[in-house]
C-alpha positions in Angstrom: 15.3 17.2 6.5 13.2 16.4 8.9 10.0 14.0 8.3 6.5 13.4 10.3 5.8 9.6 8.5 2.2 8.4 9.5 1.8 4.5 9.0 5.7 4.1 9.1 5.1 0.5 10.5 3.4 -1.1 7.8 5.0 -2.4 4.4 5.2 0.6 2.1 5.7 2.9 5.0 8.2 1.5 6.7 10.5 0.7 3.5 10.0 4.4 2.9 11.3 5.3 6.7 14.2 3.0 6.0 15.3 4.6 2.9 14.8 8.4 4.5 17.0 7.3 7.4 19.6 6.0 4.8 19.4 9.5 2.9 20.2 11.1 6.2 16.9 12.2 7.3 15.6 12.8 10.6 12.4 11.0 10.8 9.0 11.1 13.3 7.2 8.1 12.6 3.5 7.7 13.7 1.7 4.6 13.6 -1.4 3.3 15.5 0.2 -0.2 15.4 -3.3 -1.8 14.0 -3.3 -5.4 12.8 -1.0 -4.4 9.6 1.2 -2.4 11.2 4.4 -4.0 13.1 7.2 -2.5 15.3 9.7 -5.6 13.7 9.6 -3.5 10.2 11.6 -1.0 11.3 13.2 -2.6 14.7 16.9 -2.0 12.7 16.5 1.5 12.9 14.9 2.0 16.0 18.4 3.4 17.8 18.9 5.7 14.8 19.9 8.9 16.3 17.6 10.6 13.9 14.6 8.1 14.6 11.8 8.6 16.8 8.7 6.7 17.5 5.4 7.9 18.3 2.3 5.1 19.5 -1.1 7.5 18.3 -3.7 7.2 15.4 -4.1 10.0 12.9 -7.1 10.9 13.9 -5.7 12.3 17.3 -5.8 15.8 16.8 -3.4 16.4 19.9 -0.7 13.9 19.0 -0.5 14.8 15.7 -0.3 18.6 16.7 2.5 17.5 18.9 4.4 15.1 16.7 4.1 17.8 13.5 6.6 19.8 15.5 9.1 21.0 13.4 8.8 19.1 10.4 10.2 19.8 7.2 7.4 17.5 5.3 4.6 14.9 6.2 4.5 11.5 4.3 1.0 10.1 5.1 1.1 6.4 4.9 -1.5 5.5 7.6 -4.5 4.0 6.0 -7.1 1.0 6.2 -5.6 -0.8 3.0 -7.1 -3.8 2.2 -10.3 -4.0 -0.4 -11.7 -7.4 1.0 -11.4 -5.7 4.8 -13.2 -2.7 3.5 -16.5 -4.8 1.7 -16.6 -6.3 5.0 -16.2 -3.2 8.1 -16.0 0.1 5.9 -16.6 2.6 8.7 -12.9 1.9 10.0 -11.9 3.4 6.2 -13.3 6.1 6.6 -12.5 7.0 9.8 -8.6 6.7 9.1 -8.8 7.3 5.3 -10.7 10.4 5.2 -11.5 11.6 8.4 -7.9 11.2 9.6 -6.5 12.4 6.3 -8.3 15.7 6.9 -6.6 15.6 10.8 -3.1 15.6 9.7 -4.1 18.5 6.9 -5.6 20.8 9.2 -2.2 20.0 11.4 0.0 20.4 9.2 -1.2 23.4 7.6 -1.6 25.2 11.3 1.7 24.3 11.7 3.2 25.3 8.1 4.4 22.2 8.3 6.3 22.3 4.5 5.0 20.0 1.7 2.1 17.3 2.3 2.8 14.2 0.6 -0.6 11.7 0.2 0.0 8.6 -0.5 -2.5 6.9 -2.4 -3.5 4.2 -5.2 -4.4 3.6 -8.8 -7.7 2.1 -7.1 -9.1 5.6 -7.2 -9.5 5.9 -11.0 -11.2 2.4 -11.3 -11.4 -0.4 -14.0 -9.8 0.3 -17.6 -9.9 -1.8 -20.1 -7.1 -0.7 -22.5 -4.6 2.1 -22.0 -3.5 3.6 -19.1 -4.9 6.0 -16.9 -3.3 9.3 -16.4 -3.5 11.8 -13.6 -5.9 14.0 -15.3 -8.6 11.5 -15.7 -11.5 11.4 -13.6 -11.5 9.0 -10.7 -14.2 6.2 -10.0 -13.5 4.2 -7.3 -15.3 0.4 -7.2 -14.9 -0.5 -3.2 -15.2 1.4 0.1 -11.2 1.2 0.3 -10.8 3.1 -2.7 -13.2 5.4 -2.1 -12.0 6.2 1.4 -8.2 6.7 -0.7 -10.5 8.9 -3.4 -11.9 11.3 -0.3 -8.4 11.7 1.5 -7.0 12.7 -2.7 -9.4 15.4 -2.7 -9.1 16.7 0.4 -5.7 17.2 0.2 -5.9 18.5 -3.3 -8.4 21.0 -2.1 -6.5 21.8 1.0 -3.8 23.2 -1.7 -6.6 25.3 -3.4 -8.3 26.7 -0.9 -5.3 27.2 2.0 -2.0 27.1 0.1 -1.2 24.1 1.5 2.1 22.9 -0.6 0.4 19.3 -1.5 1.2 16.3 -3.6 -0.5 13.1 -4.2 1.1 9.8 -5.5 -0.9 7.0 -7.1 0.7 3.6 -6.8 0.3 0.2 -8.5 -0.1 -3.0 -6.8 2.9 -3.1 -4.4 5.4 -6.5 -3.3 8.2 -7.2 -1.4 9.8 -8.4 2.4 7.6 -7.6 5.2 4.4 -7.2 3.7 1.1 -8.1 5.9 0.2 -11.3 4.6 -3.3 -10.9 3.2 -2.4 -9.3 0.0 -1.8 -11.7 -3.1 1.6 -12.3 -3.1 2.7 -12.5 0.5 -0.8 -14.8 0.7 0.2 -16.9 -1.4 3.7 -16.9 -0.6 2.7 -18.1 2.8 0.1 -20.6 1.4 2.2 -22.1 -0.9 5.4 -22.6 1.7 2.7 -24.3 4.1 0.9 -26.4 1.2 -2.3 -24.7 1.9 -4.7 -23.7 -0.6 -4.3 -20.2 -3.0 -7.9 -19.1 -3.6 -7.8 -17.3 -7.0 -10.9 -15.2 -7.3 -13.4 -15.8 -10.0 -11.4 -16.9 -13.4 -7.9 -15.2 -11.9 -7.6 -13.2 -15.0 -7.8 -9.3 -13.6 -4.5 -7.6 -14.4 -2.3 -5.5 -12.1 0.3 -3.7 -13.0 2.8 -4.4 -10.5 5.5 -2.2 -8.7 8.7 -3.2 -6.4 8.2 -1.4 -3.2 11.9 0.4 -3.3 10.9 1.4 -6.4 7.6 2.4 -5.4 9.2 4.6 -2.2 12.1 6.0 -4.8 8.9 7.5 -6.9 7.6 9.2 -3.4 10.7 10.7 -3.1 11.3 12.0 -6.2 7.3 13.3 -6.2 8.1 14.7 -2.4 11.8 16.7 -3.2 10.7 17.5 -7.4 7.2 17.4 -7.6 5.2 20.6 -8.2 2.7 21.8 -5.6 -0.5 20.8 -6.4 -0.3 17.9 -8.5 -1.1 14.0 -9.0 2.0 12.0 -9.6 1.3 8.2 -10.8 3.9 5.3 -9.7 3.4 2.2 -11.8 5.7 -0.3 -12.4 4.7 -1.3 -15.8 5.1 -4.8 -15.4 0.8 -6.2 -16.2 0.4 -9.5 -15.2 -3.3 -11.6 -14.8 -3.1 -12.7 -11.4 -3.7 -16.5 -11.9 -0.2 -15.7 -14.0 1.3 -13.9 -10.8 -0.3 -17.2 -8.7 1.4 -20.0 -10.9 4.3 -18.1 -10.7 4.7 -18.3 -6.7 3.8 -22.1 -7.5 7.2 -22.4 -9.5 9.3 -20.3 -6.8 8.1 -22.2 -4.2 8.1 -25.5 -5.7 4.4 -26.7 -5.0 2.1 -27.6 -7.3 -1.1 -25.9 -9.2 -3.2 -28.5 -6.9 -3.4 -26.0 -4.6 -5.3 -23.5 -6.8 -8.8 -22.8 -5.4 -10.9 -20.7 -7.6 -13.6 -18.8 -5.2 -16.0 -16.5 -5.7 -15.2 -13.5 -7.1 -15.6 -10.2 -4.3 -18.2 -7.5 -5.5 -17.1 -4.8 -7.5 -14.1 -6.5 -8.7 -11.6 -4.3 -10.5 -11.2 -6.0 -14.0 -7.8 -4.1 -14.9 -5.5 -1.2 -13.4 -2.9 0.0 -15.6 -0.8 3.9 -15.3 0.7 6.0 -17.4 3.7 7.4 -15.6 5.2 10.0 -17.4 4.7 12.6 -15.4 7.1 11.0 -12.5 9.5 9.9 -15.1 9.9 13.8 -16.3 11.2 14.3 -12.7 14.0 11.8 -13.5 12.1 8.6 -11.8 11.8 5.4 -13.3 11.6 1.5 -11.9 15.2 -0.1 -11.4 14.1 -3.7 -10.7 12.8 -6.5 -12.8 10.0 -8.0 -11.9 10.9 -11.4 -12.1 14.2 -11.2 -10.2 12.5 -8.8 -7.7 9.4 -11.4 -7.2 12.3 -14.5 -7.0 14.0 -12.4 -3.9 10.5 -11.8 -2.1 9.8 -15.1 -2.4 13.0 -16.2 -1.1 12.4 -13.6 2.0 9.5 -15.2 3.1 10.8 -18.4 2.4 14.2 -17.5 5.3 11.8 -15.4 7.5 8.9 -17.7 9.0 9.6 -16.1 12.4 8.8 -12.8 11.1 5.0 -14.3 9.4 4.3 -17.3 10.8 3.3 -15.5 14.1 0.9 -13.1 12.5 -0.9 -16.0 10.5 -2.9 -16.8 13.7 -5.7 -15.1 15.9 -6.8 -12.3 14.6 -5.4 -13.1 11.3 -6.7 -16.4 11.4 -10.5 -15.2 12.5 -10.1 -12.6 8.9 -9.4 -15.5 7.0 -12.3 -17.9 8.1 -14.5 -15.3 7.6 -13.1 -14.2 4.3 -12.3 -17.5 2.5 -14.3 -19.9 4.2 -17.7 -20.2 2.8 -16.3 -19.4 -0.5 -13.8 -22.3 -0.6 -16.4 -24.8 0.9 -17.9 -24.2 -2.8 -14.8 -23.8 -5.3 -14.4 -25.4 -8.5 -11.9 -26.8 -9.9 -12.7 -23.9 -12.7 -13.3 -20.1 -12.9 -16.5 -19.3 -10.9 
């Protein structure tokens, strides 16, 4: 099999591109090599016989043409990713999220390219209170980032309805593990904690995430990409909810610092209360979760903890700028309480 992988060099994509090359796979991976995404990820396969690396954003209709080149299958990773970046700059979301989406579709479809896999999030279907959402149900995204995810879902789904285009879309929960960009909670406050800097918990910490391991997480793309039907929405959750001011003093205990270093901030607007996913669907392809979340949260922990020369680098210039401009006049008025 061989496999065009867009965004291979950031965290979910290049765990995926390390599992595919394990499997025996031949794999193209494109990356623009933005902020979040790092050639280190996947430096251990880079003399792979089967691995090839291509420098070009999605939205480069001539190298994607090129790179598309005998696939088998395209695995599109590449997006803007974070919510907070997104309420602050959301043109770059849409440029990569949607308008690059519909790039690699119009590619890979000229090309007949074999199955399109989208890789998306459970940010699309919004805020639920109880339950679970399940593929069927309509989507309502709260920020630009998930609605930037929402317009790359549909176009690819309508790709499939209108062209033939063999399609399908996976939904993922919040997402941890080694060599994650560290502005997302847990690698955050991973770092935070290790370097007794503060954790800012926004508004009263209590929005729930149902969180996945990101093996487990690529293992459900695989199973959606070799068993999935065309056409169709596949959810990967791991079932494990958790408030995150539970996740936070959790990191506290792993990385033996102390709730001091709480900060609750200002909450960001349009604030997801609660994502939660049904995943039977994926499960009737044979899929489920194989880690624990406690023992898989104790080992990324621990990662982070051995690997300083892999973040400590990235926690400066640009990084740092993000962060000032992110957390700082929010934590110049924290509480010792919810906001």
């Amino acid at each position: 099999m061989r496999l065009l992988v867009t965004g291979g060099c950031g965290f979910i994509g290049s765990a995926f591109v390390h599992m595919a090359i394990a499997r025996g796979a031949e794999v193209v991976n494109l990356d623009k090599l933005t902020y979040a995404g790092n050639l280190a990820n996947v430096e251990d396969v880079a003399g792979e016989p089967g691995y090839s690396f291509v420098h070009a954003d999605i939205g480069d209709a001539d190298a994607v043409r090129e790179a598309m080149a005998g696939v088998d299958a395209v695995v599109n990773f590449a997006a803007e990713s974070h919510v907070d970046r997104s309420i602050l700059d959301p043109g770059e979301f849409i440029r990569t999220d949607v308008l690059g989406t519909a790039v690699l579709l119009g590619a890979a479809r000229a090309a007949a390219a074999g199955r399109f896999v989208q890789v998306s999030t459970d940010e699309v279907y919004g805020s639920i209170p109880s339950g679970a959402f399940h593929e069927t149900d309509p989507i309502s995204p709260s920020s630009p980032y998930s609605a930037s995810k929402a317009g790359g879902d549909l176009q690819v789904l309508a790709w499939h309805r209108t062209y033939g285009v063999d399609v399908v879309v996976t939904r993922g929960s919040n997402t941890f593990g080694p060599r994650q960009y560290p502005e997302k909670l847990i690698p955050l406050f991973v770092t935070n904690a290790l370097d007794g800097r503060p954790l800012p918990v926004y508004g009263d910490g209590m929005q729930v995430r149902d969180w996945i391991y990101v093996d487990d997480h690529c293992e459900g793309i695989w199973t959606a990409m070799t068993r999935g039907e065309p056409g169709t929405v596949y959810n990967v959750g791991g079932g494990y909810e958790a408030p995150n001011l539970e996740i936070t003093r959790r990191i506290l205990e792993l990385t033996d610092a102390g709730e001091d270093l709480i900060r609750y901030v200002e909450d960001r607007p349009g604030h997801d209360r609660r994502y939660a996913l049904d995943t039977g669907r994926l499960r009737g392809l044979g899929w489920q979760p194989a880690r624990a979340f406690e023992e898989a949260l104790a080992e990324t922990v621990a990662w982070y903890r051995d690997r300083r020369e892999w973040w400590e680098p990235i926690k400066s210039g640009e990084y740092r700028r993000y962060y000032e401009r992110q957390y700082g006049e929010r934590q110049k008025t924290t509480t010792e309480g919810a906001c």
